[in-house]
Each structure stands twice: as structure tokens, then as C-alpha cells.
GUZALUM-111803 format. One record per residue (C-alpha): residue in one letter; y, x, z. Coordinates in pm, whole numbers, plus 50000, padded with zeros to 5 digits. Layout:
REM residues N
AYXZ ...
END
This chain:
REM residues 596
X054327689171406 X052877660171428 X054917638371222 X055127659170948 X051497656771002 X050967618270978 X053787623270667 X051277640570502 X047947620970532 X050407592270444 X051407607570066 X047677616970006 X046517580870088 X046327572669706 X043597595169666 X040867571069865 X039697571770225 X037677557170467 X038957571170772 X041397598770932 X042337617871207 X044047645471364 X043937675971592 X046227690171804 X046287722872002 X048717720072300 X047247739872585 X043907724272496 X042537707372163 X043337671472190 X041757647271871 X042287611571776 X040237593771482 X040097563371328 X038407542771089 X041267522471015 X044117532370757 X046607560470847 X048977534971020 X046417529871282 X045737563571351 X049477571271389 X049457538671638 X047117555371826 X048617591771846 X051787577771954 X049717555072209 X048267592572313 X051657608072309 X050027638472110 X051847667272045 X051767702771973 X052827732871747 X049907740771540 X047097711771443 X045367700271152 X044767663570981 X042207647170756 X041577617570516 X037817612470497 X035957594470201 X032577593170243 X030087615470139 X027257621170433 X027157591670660 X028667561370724 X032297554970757 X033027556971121 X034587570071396 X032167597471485 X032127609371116 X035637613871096 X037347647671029 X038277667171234 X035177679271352 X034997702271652 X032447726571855 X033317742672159 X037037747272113 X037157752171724 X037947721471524 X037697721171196 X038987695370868 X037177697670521 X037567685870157 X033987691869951 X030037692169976 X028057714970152 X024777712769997 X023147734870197 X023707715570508 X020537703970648 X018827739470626 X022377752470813 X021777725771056 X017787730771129 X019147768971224 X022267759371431 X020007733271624 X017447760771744 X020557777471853 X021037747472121 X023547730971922 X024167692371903 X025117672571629 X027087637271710 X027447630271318 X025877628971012 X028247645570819 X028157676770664 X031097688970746 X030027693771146 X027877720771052 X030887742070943 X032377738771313 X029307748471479 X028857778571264 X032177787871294 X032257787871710 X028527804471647 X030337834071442 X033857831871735 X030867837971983 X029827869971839 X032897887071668 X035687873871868 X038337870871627 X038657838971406 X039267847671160 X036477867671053 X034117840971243 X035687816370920 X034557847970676 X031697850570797 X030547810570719 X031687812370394 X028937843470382 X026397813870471 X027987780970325 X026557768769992 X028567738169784 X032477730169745 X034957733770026 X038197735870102 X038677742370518 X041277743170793 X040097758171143 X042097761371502 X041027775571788 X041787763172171 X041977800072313 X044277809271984 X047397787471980 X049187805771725 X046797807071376 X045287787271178 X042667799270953 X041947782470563 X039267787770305 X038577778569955 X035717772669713 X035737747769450 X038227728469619 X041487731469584 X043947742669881 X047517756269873 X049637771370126 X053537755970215 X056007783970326 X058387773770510 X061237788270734 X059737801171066 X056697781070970 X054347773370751 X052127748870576 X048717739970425 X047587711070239 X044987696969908 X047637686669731 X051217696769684 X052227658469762 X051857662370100 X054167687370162 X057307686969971 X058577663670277 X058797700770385 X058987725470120 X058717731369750 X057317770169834 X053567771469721 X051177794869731 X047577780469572 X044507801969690 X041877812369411 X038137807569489 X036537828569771 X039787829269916 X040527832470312 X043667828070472 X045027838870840 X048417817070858 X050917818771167 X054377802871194 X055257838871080 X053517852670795 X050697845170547 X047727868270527 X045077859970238 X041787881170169 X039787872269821 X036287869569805 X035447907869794 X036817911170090 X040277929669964 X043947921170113 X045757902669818 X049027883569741 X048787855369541 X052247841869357 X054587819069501 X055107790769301 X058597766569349 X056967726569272 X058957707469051 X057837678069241 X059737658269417 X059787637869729 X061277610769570 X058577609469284 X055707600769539 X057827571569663 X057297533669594 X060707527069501 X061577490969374 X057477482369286 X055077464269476 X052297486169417 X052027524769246 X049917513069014 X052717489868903 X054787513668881 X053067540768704 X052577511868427 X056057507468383 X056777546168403 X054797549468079 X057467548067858 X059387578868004 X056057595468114 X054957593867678 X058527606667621 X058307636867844 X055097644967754 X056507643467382 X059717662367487 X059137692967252 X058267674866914 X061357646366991 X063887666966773 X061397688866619 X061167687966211 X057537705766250 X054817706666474 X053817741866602 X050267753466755 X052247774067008 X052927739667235 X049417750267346 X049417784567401 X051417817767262 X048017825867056 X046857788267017 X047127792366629 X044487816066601 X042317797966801 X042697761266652 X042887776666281 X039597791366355 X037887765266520 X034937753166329 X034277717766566 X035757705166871 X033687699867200 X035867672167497 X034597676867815 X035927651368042 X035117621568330 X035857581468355 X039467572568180 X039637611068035 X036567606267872 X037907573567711 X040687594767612 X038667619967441 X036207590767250 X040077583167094 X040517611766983 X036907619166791 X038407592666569 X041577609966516 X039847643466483 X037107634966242 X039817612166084 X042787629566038 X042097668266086 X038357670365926 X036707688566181 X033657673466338 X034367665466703 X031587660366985 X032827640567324 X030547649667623 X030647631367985 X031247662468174 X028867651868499 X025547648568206 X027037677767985 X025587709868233 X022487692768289 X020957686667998 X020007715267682 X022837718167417 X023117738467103 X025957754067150 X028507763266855 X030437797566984 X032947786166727 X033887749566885 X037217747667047 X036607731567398 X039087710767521 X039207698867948 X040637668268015 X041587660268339 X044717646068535 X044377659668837 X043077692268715 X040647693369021 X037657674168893 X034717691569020 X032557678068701 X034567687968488 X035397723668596 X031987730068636 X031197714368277 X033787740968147 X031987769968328 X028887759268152 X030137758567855 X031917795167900 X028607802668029 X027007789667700 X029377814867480 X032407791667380 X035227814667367 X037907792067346 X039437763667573 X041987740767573 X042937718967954 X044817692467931 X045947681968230 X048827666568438 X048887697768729 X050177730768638 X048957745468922 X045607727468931 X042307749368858 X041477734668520 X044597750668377 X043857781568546 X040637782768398 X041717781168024 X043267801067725 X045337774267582 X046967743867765 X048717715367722 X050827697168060 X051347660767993 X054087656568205 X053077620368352 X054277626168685 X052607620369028 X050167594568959 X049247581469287 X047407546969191 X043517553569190 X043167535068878 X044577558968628 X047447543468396 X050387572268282 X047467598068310 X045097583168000 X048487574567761 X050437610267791 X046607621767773 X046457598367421 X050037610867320 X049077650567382 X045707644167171 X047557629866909 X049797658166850 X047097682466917 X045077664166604 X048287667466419 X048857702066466 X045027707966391 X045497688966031 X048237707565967 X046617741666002 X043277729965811 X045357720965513 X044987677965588 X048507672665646 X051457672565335 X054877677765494 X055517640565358 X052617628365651 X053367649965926 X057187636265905 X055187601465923 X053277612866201 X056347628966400 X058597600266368 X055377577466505 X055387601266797 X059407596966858 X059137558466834 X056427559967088 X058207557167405 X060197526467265 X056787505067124 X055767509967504 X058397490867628 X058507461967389 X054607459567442 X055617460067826 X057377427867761 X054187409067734 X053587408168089 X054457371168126 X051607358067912 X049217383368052 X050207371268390 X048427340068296 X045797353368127 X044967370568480 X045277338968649 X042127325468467 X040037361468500 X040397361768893 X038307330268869 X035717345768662 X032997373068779 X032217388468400 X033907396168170 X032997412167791 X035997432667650 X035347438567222 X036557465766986 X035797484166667 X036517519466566 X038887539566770 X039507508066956 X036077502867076 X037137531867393 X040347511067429 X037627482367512 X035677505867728 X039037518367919 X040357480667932 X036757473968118 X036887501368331 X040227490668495 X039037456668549 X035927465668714 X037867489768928 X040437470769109 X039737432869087 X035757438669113 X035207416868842 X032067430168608 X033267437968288 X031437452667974 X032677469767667 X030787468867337 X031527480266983 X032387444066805 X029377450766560 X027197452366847 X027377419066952 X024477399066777 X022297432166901 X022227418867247 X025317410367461 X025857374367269 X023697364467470 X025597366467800 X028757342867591 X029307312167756 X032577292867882 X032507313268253 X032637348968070 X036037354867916 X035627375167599 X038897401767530 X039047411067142 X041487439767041 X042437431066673 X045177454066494 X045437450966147 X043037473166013 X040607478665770 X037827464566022 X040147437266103 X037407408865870 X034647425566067 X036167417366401 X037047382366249 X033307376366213 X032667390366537 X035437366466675 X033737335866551 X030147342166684 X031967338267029 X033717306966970 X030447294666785 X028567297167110 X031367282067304 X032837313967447 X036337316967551 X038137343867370 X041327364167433 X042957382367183 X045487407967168 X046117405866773 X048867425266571 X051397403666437 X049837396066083 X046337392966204 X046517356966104 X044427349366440 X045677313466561 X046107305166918 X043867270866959 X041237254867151 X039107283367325 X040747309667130 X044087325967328 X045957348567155 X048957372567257 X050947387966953 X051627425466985 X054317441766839 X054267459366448 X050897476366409 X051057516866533 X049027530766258 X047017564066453 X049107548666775 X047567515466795 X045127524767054 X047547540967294 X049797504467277 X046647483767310 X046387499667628 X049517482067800 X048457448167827 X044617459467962 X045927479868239 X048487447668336 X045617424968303 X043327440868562 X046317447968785 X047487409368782 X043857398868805 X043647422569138 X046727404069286 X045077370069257 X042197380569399 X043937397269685 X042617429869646 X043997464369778 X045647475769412 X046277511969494 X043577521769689 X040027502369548 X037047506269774 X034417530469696 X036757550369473 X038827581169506 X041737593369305 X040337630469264 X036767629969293 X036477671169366 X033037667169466 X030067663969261 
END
């Protein structure tokens, strides 16, 4: 058990930690946590010789308290020890109450309060499983949990709320884990719990009650994931990788329009045409790099399908008053499907009387797709880098063909266009690979930005959230403070942080705003800034003194943004490298942030 254990933590490591641990019971409830990465804590178990049948395992990121040892999960009281994923918020009332009970807390997280209320319940009822149903009865917040018992060797007991949690069958045993990547080492069997769920699992059978308290089954799902897709492979780092997967990941995504002479609402749902015919605006919900995405595709909305579009940041959306339009198509975007703003945005807006919503999203089985009428998969793959790469262009590529299909049913599109548009779509795939050619010269680009501690990224119209994107991925691995503005807003305020130590990156297709970025282009150099320009190949943009300029390939029309994209993501990544930074895994940052 307990390699398949260490296995796991090890395939979830790409979603951000500060520390981990593990549990075993084996006659008694033996624990080992460290601080360190998962290869120290494995050092350690096999210093301890741990072993056992049943046990449980945990990669912390911080939350309440500190990184440390005595904050690490698992957490234990008495004989119950206990893992968690999520936010208790009502954790410092919880813990006033379990104190005048004589309890003692060693942490500061919140998660200790669930293992004391737990072995509070296994005092009075005896069985453990209803001790676990009875704390969710008094639990407030996001959780997913994982409890064993030292007098019961052969259960474990699992809960859900806001969090995912899914359940591996196996052959004679059984599995549970937060993400389906840590367990196809063992099985491809899943069965994901809804919320309120509880779950008494044995090396025998699986035994799940929903929140009303009724005995249920929930369907078993086969993953099409595969072992083989979490692993490194020939690449130094995932994030590498997942930037040269884009290519196929854009193709897969694209799979059902590739030989297609139309494009049909149905690739979102059996009764999407109703729905998108009779939309009358379009609301995005969405966080970080998926909110970038959805800023894109405002453009393409407003620009190709006429219908006004409104983008919200899903963490400010619920909190502030709205006008809601009952009419407005809402579309999720999330890779994970998990994101616990962005579910919760969606609920509000249900909540607020839109009828109709759209995920996309790169899990099938994730809760944002559960949650919605229509759906779209993007078909990226595993993305396993914390900086998000394949996610935000198969996320670009599905809104494109969702603004396509949306023109065509509002009367925008002549059959003449949306043969334009399709073929665009086809040659997709193969512009991302001649744009992934330019890694040499952004190589040295990078070379000069690891030096640097600011930089100011530049675009106009639906290239101004490449800008923000290409910013965002700069500031998130190398640690180098980057801004994004719209070009035009330059003389309004950032010109004056332009000097020779802050790099300036311009995005200049041939457009029709291409003169206005030209203008823009010059204040910098006129102020001695040093600018670097990714510039179609007619731009007319020289490469001289101060001004550095990479050629990309034909301009993309609609596409342009989703190329641009290439050679910002391989810009941070080589800028990481020089500044020896930890690519996959950034500090302070986790790959599904499932907590508020």
C-alpha cells in the first residue's frame, strides 16, 4: 500500500504543495510528515520501514498556518487520522467548542478540527462511519476528507463538499483520490461522489450515502486517461511539454469540425441550438488564464456573431450586484473543472435566473460539467504544469468555433465565410508548429529578461488579453513583474515606468490597428525603451538599435491571438530556466485552486 501511496502524491505534485505526509494503520496508526517535496517524505518512510494495508496520504498547500511539519496532513486525534482538500470556514467557532471539551490543538490548521470532531462523534456513536456523518452535520466551507481508525483496520471512510473526490475500484481493493491522476497507476474504474456525499470503503465493497441520508449508487466511469499521459517523457519540464503538445492538443480539440463541411450547435449539447439561437447576450464566467480566454472571445463575439458579450472574473462576479439578463447564455470556463470560484460564480448566476449554461472545460468528469446544460471538452490532455499552456489554446480554439456556430445561427455567417472560418480551424494545428519553430530567437530574448525585474507586455484589440496572458506567465514562473496594458493606454500612465532596464513586448499582426500600435511603438523607443516585437511578416517593423523583432508566420485572421500565444508562453518558460526557478511547480501557486 504504501507505494502505490507515495505513486500517488507523486502524479498530483503538479498541482502545488508545501508539504506531505502519510498514515499508516498496521496494528497501530503510524505517521510521517514532511515539509520537504514528496521524495523526502518517501526517504523517510522507507527510513521508518512503514507499512500497512489500509492508510491515507496528503499534499498540503497552505491555507491556515505556516508551512511546516506540525501543519502537515494527516492530522490525527486519539486514534482517527484524518487528510483534507478545502476550507473550513467555520473553524475557529468548531475549535472554541472542541477545546472546552479538553481537546488540544498542536496546529493552526483548519483541518485538525475535523479529526477532533470526528474522534468526539467515534466517542459517542461507536461506529465511524456515522461519527464522519455526523461532522459533516457541523462542518461549514469546502472539503473533501479521508478518515482511518486505529481500532478499525479494515475501512476507510470519505466525504465530499465542494471538493472534488472519486473512488478507484479495484480487484480485491479499492481506491480514493482528488484527482483521477493519481490512480490510474492502479485502475481506470471511477466512481466520482456528488456533494453531501459519504462513503464507507473496504478492500471489498463500496458503500456511499448522499446528503439526505439515503443509500445510493453513483455510476462507474472507465478514464480515458492514461498512465503514460501524466509522464515526462523526452521533456525537461511538463510545462515544456504541454507547449509542444499544443499542436495535437488544438487538433483534438478540433477533431469533429476537421472533415466537417458545416459547423453544428449540437458539438455542445443535443439541444444546444435552441439555447444559442435564443440567446440574447453572452455572460463568461471564468479565473486567471480562462478569464484571458474569455476577454478573446468578447472580441470574437461582439465581432463576428453580433451579440453583446460581458466577461466577468468569477471570484468578484457573486459579490458584487448585477442586473441580470435571464436570456444571456452563460458560459464556465475552466480546465480543471474544479475551480471553486468559478463553480460558485455559476451557482450565482443560476441563482440569479440564467437558464442556460455552457462549461467548457478539459475534465469530463469534473463538477463544472456536471453542473451545466450544454458542454464543450477541449480535449488538451493532462495538463500537469501549474502555469497553464494547452488549457488556454484548446480553450481559444473551442471559443472560436463556439462564436462560429453562434454567427451562423444569428444569420452573420454566408456559407462562403464559414468555409473560410473552417478551413482556418483545420490549418490550426499546423500554424502552431511553424510558430513553435521560433524558439531559438526567443531563447535569447529570455536570456536578456532573466536579467530584468519588470517587464511591460503591449497589445490592442483582441490582442490586448494575449498581452495580459503573456504577463501572467511571466510573473508566474520566473517572478519577474510584468504588466499588460492596452497599447492606447500608454501615454495615460505606464510611459512613465519606460526606460532601458524594463523590456517592452509589442504584439503587432497586421491589422487594422497595426498604425496605432506603430505610434505606440515609437513613444517607447523615443524615451529610450527597449522594445520586443513579435510582428507578422508584412508589418514592415525593422529589427535595429533598441527595437528586436521576431517575424511570425502569415497573419491568422480571427486566429492571430491563439498563435501569438506560442512565443509568450516559451518566453516566460526560458526566462524561468535562467533564473533557475522550479518551472512546474512555482511557489505560492497551485494548479487547481478548489478553495476560495
Amino acid at each position: 500500500m504504501v507505494p502505490i501511496l507515495l505513486e500517488g502524491l507523486k502524479r498530483l505534485e503538479y498541482r502545488g504543495y508545501d508539504s506531505a505526509g502519510v498514515a499508516i494503520l498496521n496494528g497501530t496508526l503510524q505517521r510521517v510528515r514532511s515539509t520537504g517535496r514528496v521524495a523526502e517524505l518517501e526517504r523517510l518512510v522507507q527510513q521508518q520501514a512503514l507499512s500497512g494495508a489500509i492508510g491515507i496520504a496528503h499534499t498540503r498547500w497552505a491555507t491556515h498556518g505556516v508551512p511546516s511539519e506540525a501543519n502537515a496532513h494527516p492530522h490525527v486525534s486519539g486514534g482517527v487520522s484524518v487528510v483534507h482538500n478545502g476550507i473550513i470556514e467555520n473553524h475557529e467557532a468548531m475549535r472554541r467548542k472542541l477545546r472546552k471539551q479538553g481537546y488540544e490543538f498542536v496546529s493552526d490548521t483548519d483541518t485538525e478540527v475535523i479529526a477532533h470532531l470526528v474522534h468526539a462523534n467515534l466517542a459517542s456513536c461507536g461506529n465511524l462511519f456515522e461519527a464522519v456523518r455526523r461532522a459533516m452535520g457541523e462542518l461549514v466551507g469546502a472539503y473533501a476528507i479521508a478518515v482511518v481508525c486505529e481500532g478499525d483496520h479494515s475501512r476507510l471512510v470519505i466525504a465530499r463538499h465542494g471538493a472534488p473526490l472519486l473512488i478507484g475500484l479495484g480487484d480485491g481493493e479499492n481506491f480514493i483520490a482528488s484527482d483521477a491522476s493519481a490512480l490510474v497507476q492502479v485502475t481506470q474504474k471511477m466512481v466520482y461522489l456528488e456533494d453531501g456525499d459519504c462513503a464507507d470503503i473496504t478492500l471489498e465493497r463500496v458503500r456511499v450515502v448522499d446528503a439526505k441520508g439515503g443509500m445510493v449508487e453513483r455510476p462507474v466511469q472507465v478514464s480515458q486517461l492514461s498512465a503514460a499521459a501524466v509522464e515526462l517523457g523526452q521533456y525537461r519540464h511538463y510545462m515544456q511539454k504541454e507547449i509542444f503538445e499544443q499542436p495535437m492538443a488544438v487538433a483534438n480539440t478540433l477533431e469533429l469540425v476537421t472533415g466537417a463541411g458545416t459547423v453544428l450547435p449540437q458539438l455542445f449539447g443535443t439541444d444546444a441550438e435552441g439555447v444559442l439561437h435564443g440567446a440574447s447576450s453572452v455572460l463568461v464566467l471564468a479565473c486567471g488564464t480562462s478569464y484571458h480566454a474569455g476577454m478573446v472571445a468578447r472580441y470574437w463575439m461582439e465581432g463576428i456573431a453580433g451579440i453583446p458579450c460581458n466577461v466577468e472574473i468569477a471570484s468578484e462576479y457573486r459579490y458584487r450586484i448585477s442586473v441580470p439578463d435571464p436570456k444571456a447564455l452563460v458560459i464556465a470556463i475552466s480546465q480543471s473543472g474544479e475551480t471553486a470560484d468559478t463553480l460558485a460564480a455559476l451557482e450565482h448566476a443560476k441563482k440569479l435566473g440564467h437558464e442556460h449554461c455552457l462549461a467548457i472545460c478539459n475534465v469530463p468528469e469534473s463538477a463544472l460539467v456536471r453542473a451545466t446544460d450544454l458542454r464543450f471538452l477541449t480535449r488538451a490532455g493532462p495538463e500537469i504544469g501549474v502555469a497553464s499552456t494547452k488549457a488556454f489554446t484548446t480553450q481559444l480554439a473551442a471559443l472560436a468555433l463556439l462564436t462560429t456556430v453562434m454567427a451562423k445561427l444569428r444569420g452573420r455567417l454566408t456559407p462562403e465565410r464559414e468555409a473560410a472560418l473552417l478551413q482556418a480551424l483545420r490549418h490550426l494545428p499546423s500554424a502552431l508548429s511553424t510558430v513553435l519553430h521560433l524558439e531559438p530567437q526567443i531563447r535569447m530574448w529570455a536570456e536578456k529578461f532573466a536579467q530584468c525585474q519588470h517587464a511591460l507586455f503591449l497589445g490592442r484589440g483582441i490582442h490586448w488579453p494575449i498581452a495580459m496572458e503573456g504577463a501572467l506567465k511571466l510573473k508566474e514562473i520566473s517572478y519577474i513583474h510584468a504588466e499588460a496594458y492596452a497599447s492606447g493606454e500608454l501615454k495615460h500612465g505606464p510611459l512613465a515606468l519606460v526606460d532601458r532596464q524594463m523590456p517592452v513586448v509589442a504584439i503587432a499582426p497586421n491589422d487594422v490597428l497595426l498604425e496605432k500600435l506603430k505610434s505606440n511603438l515609437q513613444e517607447v523607443r523615443a524615451r529610450g525603451g527597449e522594445l520586443h516585437v513579435l510582428a507578422d511578416q508584412d508589418t514592415k517593423i525593422i529589427h535595429g538599435e533598441g527595437m528586436h523583432v521576431i517575424r511570425m508566420p502569415d497573419h491568422a485572421g480571427m486566429l492571430s491571438p491563439i498563435l501569438h500565444t506560442i512565443p509568450l508562453q516559451l518566453l516566460a518558460y526560458h526566462a524561468a530556466l535562467e533564473r533557475g526557478n522550479d518551472v512546474d511547480k512555482p511557489r505560492n501557486l497551485a494548479k487547481s485552486v478548489t478553495v476560495e
